[in-house]
C-alpha positions as CSV (number, residue, x, y, z in Angstrom):
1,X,0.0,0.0,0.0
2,X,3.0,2.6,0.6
3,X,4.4,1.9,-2.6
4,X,0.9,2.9,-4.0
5,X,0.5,5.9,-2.1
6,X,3.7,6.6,-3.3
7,X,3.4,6.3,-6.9
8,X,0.4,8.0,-6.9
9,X,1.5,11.1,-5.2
10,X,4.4,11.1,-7.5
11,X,2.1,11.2,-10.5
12,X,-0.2,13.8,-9.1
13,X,2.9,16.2,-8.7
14,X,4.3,15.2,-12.2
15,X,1.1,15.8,-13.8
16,X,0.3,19.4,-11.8
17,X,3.5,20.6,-13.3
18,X,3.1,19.3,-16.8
19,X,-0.6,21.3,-16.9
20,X,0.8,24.7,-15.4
21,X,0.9,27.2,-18.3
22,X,-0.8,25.1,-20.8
23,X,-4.0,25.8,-22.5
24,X,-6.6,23.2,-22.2
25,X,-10.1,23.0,-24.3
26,X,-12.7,21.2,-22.2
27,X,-15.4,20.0,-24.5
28,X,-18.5,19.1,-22.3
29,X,-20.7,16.4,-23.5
30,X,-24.7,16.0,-22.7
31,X,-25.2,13.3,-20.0
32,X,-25.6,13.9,-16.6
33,X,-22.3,13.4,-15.7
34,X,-21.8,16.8,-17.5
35,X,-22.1,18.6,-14.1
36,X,-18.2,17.3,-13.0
37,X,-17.1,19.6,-15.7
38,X,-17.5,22.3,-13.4
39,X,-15.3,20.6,-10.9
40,X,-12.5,19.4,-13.6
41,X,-12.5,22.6,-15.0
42,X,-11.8,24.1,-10.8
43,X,-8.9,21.7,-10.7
44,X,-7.3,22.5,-13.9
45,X,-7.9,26.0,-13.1
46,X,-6.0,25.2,-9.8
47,X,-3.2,23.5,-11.2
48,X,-2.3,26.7,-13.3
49,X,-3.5,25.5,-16.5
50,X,-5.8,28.4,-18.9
51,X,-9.0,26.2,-19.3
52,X,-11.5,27.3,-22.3
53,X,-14.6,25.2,-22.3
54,X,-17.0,24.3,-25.1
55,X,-20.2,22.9,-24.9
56,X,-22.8,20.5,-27.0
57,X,-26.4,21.7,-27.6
58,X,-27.6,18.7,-25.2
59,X,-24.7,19.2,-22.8
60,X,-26.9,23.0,-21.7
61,X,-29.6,21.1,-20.6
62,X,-27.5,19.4,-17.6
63,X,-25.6,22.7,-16.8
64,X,-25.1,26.3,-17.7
65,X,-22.6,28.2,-19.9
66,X,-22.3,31.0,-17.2
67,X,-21.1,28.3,-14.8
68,X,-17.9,27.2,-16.7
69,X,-17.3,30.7,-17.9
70,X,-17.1,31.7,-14.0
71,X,-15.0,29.2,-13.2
72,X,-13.0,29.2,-16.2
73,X,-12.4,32.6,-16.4
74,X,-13.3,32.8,-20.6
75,X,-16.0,32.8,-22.8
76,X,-17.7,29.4,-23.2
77,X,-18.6,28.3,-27.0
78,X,-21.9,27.0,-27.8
79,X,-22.4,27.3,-31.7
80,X,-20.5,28.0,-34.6
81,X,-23.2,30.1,-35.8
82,X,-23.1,32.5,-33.0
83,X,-21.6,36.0,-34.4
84,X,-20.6,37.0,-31.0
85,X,-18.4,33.9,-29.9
86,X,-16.7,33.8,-33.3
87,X,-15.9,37.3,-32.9
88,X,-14.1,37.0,-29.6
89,X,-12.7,33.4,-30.1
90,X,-13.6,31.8,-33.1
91,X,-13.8,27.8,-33.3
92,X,-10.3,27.5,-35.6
93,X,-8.5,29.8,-33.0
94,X,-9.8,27.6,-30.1
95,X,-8.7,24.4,-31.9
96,X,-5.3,26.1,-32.7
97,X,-4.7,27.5,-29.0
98,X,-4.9,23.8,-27.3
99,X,-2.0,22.2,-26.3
100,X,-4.8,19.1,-25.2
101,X,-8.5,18.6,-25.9
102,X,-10.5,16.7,-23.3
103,X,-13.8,15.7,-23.7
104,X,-15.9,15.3,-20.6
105,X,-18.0,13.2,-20.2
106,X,-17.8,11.9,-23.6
107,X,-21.3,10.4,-24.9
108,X,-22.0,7.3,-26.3
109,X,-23.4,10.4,-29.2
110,X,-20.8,12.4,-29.4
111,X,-18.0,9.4,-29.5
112,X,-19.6,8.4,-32.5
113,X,-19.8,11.7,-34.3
114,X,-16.3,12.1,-33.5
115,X,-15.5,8.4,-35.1
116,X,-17.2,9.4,-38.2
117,X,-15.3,12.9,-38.4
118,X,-18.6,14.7,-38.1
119,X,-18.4,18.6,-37.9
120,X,-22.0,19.2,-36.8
121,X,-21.5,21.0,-34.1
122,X,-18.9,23.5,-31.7
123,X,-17.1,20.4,-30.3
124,X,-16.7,18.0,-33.4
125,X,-15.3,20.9,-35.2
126,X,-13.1,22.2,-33.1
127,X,-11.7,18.3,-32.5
128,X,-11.4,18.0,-36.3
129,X,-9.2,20.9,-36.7
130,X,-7.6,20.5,-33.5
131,X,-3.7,19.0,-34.2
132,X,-3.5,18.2,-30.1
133,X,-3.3,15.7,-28.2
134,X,-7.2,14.3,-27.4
135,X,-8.5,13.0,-24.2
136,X,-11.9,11.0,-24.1
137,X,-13.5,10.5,-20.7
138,X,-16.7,8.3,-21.4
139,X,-20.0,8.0,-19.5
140,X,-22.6,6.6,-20.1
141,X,-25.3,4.0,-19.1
142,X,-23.9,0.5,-18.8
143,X,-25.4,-1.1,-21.7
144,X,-24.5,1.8,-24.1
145,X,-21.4,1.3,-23.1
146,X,-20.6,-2.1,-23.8
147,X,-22.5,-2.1,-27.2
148,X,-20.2,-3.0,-29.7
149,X,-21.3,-0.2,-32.0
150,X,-19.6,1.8,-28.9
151,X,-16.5,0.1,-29.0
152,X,-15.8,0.3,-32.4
153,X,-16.3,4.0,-33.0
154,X,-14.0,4.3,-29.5
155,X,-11.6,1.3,-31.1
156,X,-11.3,3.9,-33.9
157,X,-10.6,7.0,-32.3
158,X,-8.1,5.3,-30.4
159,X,-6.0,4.0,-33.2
160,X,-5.9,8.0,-34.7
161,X,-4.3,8.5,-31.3
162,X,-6.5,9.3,-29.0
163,X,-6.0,8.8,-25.1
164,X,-8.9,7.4,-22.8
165,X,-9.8,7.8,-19.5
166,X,-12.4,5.9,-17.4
167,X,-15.6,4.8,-17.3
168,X,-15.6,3.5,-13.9
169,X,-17.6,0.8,-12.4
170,X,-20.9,1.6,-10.1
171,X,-24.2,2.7,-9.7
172,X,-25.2,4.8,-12.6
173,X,-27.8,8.0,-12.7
174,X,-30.0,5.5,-14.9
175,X,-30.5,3.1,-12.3
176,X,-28.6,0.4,-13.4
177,X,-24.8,-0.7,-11.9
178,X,-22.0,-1.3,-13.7
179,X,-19.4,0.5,-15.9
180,X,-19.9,3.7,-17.1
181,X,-19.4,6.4,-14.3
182,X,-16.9,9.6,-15.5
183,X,-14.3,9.1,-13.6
184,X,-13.7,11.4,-10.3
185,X,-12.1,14.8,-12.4
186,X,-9.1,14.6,-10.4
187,X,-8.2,11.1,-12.4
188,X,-9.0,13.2,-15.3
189,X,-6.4,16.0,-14.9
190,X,-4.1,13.9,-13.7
191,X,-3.9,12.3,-16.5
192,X,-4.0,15.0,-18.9
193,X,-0.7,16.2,-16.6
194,X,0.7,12.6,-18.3
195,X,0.0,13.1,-21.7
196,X,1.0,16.5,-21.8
197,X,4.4,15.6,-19.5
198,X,4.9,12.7,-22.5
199,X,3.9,15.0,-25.1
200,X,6.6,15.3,-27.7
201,X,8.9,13.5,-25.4
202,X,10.9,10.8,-27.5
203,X,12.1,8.8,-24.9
204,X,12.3,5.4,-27.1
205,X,13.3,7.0,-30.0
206,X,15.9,5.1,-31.9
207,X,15.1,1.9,-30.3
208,X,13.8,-1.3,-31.5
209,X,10.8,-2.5,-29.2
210,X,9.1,-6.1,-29.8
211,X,5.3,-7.0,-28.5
212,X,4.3,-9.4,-28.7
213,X,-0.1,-9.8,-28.0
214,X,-3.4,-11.8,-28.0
215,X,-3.8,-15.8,-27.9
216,X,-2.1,-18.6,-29.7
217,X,-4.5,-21.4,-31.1
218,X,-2.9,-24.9,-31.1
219,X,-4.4,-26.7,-33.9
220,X,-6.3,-30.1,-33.0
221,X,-7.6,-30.5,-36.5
222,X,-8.0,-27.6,-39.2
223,X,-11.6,-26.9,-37.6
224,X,-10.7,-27.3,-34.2
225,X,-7.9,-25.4,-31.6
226,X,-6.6,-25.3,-27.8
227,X,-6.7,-21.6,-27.0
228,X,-7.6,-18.8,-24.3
229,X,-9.2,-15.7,-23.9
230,X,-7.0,-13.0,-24.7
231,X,-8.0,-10.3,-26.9
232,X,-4.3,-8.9,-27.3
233,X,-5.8,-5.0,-25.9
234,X,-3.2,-4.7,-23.7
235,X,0.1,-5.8,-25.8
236,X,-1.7,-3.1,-28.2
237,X,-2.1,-0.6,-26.0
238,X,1.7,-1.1,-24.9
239,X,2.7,-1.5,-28.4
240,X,0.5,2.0,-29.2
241,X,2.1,3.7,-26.4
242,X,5.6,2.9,-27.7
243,X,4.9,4.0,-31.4
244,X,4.0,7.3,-29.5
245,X,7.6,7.4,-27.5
246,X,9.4,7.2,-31.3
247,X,9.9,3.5,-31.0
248,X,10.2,1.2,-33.9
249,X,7.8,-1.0,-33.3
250,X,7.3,-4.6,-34.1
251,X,4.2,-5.8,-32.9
252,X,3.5,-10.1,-32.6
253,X,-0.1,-10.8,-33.0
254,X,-2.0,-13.6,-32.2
255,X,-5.3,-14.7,-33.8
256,X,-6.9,-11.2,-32.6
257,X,-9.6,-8.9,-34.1
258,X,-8.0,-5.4,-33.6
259,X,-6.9,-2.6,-35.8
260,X,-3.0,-2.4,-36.3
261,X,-1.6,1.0,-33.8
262,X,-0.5,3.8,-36.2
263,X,3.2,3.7,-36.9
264,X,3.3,-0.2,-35.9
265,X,5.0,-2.9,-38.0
266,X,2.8,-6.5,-37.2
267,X,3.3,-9.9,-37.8
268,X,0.6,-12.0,-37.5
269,X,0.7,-15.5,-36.4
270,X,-1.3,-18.2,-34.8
271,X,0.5,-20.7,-32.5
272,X,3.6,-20.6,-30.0
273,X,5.7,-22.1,-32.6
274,X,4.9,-19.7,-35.0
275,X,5.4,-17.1,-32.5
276,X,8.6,-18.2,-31.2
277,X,10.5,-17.9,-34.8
278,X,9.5,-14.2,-35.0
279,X,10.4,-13.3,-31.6
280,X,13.8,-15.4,-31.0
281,X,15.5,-14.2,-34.0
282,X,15.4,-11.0,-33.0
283,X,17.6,-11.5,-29.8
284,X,20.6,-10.8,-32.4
285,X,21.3,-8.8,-35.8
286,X,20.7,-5.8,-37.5
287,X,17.0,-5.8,-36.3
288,X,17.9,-6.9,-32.7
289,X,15.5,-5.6,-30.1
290,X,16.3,-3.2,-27.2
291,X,13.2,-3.9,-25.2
292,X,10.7,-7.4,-25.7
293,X,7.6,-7.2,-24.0
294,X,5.7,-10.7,-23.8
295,X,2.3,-9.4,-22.9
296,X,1.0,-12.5,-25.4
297,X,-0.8,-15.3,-23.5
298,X,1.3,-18.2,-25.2
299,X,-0.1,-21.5,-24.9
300,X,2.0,-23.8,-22.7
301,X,1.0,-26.8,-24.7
302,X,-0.4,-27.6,-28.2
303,X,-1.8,-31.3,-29.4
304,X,1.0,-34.0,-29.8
305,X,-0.9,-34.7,-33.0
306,X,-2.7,-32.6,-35.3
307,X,-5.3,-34.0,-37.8
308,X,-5.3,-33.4,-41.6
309,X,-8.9,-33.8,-41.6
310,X,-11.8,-32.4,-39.1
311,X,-12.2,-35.1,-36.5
312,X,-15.9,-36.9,-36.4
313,X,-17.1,-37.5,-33.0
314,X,-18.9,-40.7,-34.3
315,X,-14.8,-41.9,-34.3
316,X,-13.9,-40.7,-31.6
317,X,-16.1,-43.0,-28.5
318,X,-17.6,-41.1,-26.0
319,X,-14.2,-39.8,-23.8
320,X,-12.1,-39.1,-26.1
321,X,-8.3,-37.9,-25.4
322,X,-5.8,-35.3,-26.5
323,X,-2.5,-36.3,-25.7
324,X,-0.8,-32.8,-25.3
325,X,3.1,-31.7,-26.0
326,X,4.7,-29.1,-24.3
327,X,5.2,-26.0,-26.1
328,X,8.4,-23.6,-25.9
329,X,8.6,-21.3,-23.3
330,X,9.3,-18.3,-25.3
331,X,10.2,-15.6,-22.1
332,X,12.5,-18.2,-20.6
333,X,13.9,-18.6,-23.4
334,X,14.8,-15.2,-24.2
335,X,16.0,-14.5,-20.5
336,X,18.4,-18.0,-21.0
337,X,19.7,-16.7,-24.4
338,X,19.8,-13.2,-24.2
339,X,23.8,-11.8,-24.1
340,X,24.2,-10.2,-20.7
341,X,21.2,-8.4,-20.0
342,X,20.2,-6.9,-23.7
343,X,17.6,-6.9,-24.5
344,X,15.3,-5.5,-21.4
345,X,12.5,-8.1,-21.0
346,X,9.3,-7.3,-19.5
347,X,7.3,-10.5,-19.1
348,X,3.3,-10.6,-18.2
349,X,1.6,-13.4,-15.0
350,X,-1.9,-13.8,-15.7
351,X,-2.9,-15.2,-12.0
352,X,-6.4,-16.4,-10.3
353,X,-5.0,-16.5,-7.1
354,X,-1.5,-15.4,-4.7
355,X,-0.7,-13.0,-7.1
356,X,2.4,-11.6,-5.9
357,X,3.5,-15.1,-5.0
358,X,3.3,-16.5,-8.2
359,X,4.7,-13.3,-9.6
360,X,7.6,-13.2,-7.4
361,X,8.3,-16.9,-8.7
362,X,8.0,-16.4,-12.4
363,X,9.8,-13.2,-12.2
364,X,12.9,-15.1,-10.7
365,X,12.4,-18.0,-12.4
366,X,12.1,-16.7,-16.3
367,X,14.9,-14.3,-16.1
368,X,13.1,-11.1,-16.9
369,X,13.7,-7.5,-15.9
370,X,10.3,-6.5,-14.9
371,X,7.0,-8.7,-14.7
372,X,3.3,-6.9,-15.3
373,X,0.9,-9.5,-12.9
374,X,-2.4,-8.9,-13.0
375,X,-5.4,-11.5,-11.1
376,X,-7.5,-12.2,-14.0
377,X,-10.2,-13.3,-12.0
378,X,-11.0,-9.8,-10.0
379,X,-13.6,-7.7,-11.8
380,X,-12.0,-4.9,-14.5
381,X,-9.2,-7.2,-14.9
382,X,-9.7,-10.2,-16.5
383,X,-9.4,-10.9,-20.5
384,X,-11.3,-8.7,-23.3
385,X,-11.6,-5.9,-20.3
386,X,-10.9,-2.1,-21.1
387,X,-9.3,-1.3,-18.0
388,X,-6.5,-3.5,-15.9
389,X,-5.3,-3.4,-12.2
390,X,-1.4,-4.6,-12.0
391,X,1.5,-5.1,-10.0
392,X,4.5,-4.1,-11.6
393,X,7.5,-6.5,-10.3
394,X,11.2,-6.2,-10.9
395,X,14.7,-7.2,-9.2
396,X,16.7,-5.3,-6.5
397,X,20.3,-4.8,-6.5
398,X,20.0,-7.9,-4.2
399,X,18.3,-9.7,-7.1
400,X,14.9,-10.0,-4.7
401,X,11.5,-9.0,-6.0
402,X,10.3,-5.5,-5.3
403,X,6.9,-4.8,-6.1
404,X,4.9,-1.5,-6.5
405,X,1.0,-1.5,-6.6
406,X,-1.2,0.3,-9.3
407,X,-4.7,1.0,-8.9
408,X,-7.3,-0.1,-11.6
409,X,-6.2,1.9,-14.7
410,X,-7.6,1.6,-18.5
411,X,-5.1,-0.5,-20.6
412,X,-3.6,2.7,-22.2
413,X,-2.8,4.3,-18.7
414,X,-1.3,0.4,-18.1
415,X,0.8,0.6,-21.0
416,X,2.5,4.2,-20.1
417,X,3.2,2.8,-16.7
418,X,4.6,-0.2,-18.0
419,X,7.2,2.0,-20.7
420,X,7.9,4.6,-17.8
421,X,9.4,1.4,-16.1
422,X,11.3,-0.3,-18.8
423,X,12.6,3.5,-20.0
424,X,14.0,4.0,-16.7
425,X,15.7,0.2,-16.9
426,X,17.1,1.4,-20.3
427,X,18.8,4.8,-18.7
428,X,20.2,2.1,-16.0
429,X,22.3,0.6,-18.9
430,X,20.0,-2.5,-18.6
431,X,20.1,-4.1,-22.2
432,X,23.4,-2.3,-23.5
């Protein structure tokens, strides 16, 4: 728990000085979550950023211009057809002035507007001419949310760029419980402190990162597979975030249904084996990696035998058996073969149970520099999940486990945490 404090209070003062003397555009969406604006707005305010807010036509039915423009200090835009507001700050100047555009609470509406590159009103337009960074904090009801429509207009957004923040999990203004709350504004700011403290910084430029992501299907018969439940969102997220650092980026897919990350080179594949003669070769060479996160959930074993032709139950008697072969371990093998300590490797514990225990082992055990564990099994966590709740785990100069907390965090926040970490193990001369 002190180590959480800790690194929370350490990212609340990074952020706060990150915001002073930017500009920030607020664009307030209309749910009834649109009343926190007034407090994120306050806080940003506070933190000595110069805060213009915008507002949608349905976000003045939950609360006033003359509330934000009080506790903003400017003018608040409501239309592009307004004479008046264009006058004194005009929609392109707003868009040009922002060093970050956050959108809060972002709609299930307005997300999809933005998605389509709709211009319809203030707040589209001012995010399609906009060049900075964007920050989408989305409420809604539970059941909007979690439409798929939803996610794939988010999905989108996100691989142009764009940073998320929230929903969180709990009783809703609807009635119903579950995920879809803003987030409390001060989880907002501080991680629009982040973005801005990353922006433009190139802190993996000129180095070769390797992710590898999602599921590998061991083939029983060309019909049927062995597999899990990984979607791959987080080893995309990381693999996102380190395109954004000025990374080269290789990203290792398994059998996954996402969009490649802008400025990411991919290689697809399906089973361990395949997986393993991407990712080994790259230990070495020209195209040698710097840093290998293993954030795929690689099958530990495949069928001894696989079928040529789809199996038929009526052959197969009533219990039928797969005799299984073990598959390589790909992480231990790149902590066994790896020269020295180059490149850093970052390996990933999917646990149900004695997290850190099993962390603590593996992270020994499979040679790696730092290991992302996360219990699978606790709600906001598990597989196919937006968000993630880790524990990051690396070695002491006494080569014993040290372990630092972070709260539940959306897969994007997960992935800058994870870089920050493996960053700083690169400054240390780790994988030189």
């Amino acid at each position: 728990m002190t180590h959480l404090l800790m690194a929370e209070k350490a990212d609340w003062v990074e952020g706060e000085k990150a915001l002073f003397g930017k500009t920030l555009v607020v664009g307030v969406g209309g749910g009834i979550a649109a009343y926190k604006a007034a407090e994120l707005i306050r806080l940003l305010r506070k933190a000595g950023a110069q805060v213009h807010a915008m507002m949608t036509e349905a976000a003045r039915h939950f609360i006033t211009p003359l509330t934000l423009q009080a506790l903003s200090g400017n003018a608040v835009a409501t239309s592009l057809f307004d004479l008046t507001q264009e006058s004194e700050i005009g929609h392109i100047q707003l868009a040009d002035r922002a060093d970050l555009l956050v959108i809060a609470p972002a709609t299930a509406d307005l997300i999809g507007r933005l998605a389509l590159g709709l211009g319809d009103d203030i707040v589209t337009t001012v995010a399609l001419a906009c060049t900075a960074p964007l920050l989408l904090a989305p409420a809604m009801n539970v059941n909007m949310w979690n439409h798929a429509q939803v996610q794939e207009n988010l999905g989108r957004l996100v691989h142009r760029g764009a940073h998320t923040c929230g929903p969180d999990a709990g009783p809703l203004a609807c009635g119903w419980v579950g995920q879809g709350r803003l987030v409390d504004p001060q989880v907002i700011v501080e991680r629009a402190g982040r973005i801005l403290a990353l922006a433009g910084r190139a802190d993996l430029a000129g180095r070769h990162v390797v992710v590898t992501a999602g599921p590998t299907y061991e083939a029983i018969d060309p019909v049927r597979f062995v597999g899990n439940r990984s979607t791959g969102k987080m080893g995309f997220a990381v693999a996102r975030e380190a395109a954004r650092r000025g990374a080269r980026v290789t990203l290792v897919a398994g059998p996954v249904a996402l969009p490649t990350p802008m400025g990411v080179g991919r290689v697809d594949v399906e089973s361990a084996d395949e997986m393993a003669r991407v990712v080994l070769p790259l230990l070495e060479g020209d195209g040698a990696a710097d840093l290998i996160v293993m954030a795929a959930a690689v099958a530990d074993y495949r069928p001894r035998e696989v079928a040529g032709e789809k199996l038929k139950k009526e052959g197969l008697g009533t219990t039928p058996t797969i005799l299984l072969a073990q598959n390589v371990d790909i992480l231990a093998e790149l902590g066994r073969r790896r020269k020295g300590r180059r490149p850093v490797l970052v390996g990933f514990a999917a646990e149900t149970g004695d997290l850190i225990g099993r962390a603590t082992a593996k992270l020994l055990r499979k040679g790696c520099d730092l290991l992302v564990a996360n219990d699978v099994s606790e709600a906001g966590s598990g597989f196919g999940t937006e968000t993630n709740q880790v524990a990051l785990l690396c070695r002491d100069e006494n080569g014993e486990a040290r372990v630092e907390g972070l709260p539940l965090l959306t897969k994007d926040e997960v992935a800058a945490r994870i870089l920050d970490r493996a960053v700083g193990l690169l400054a240390e001369g780790v994988g030189d």
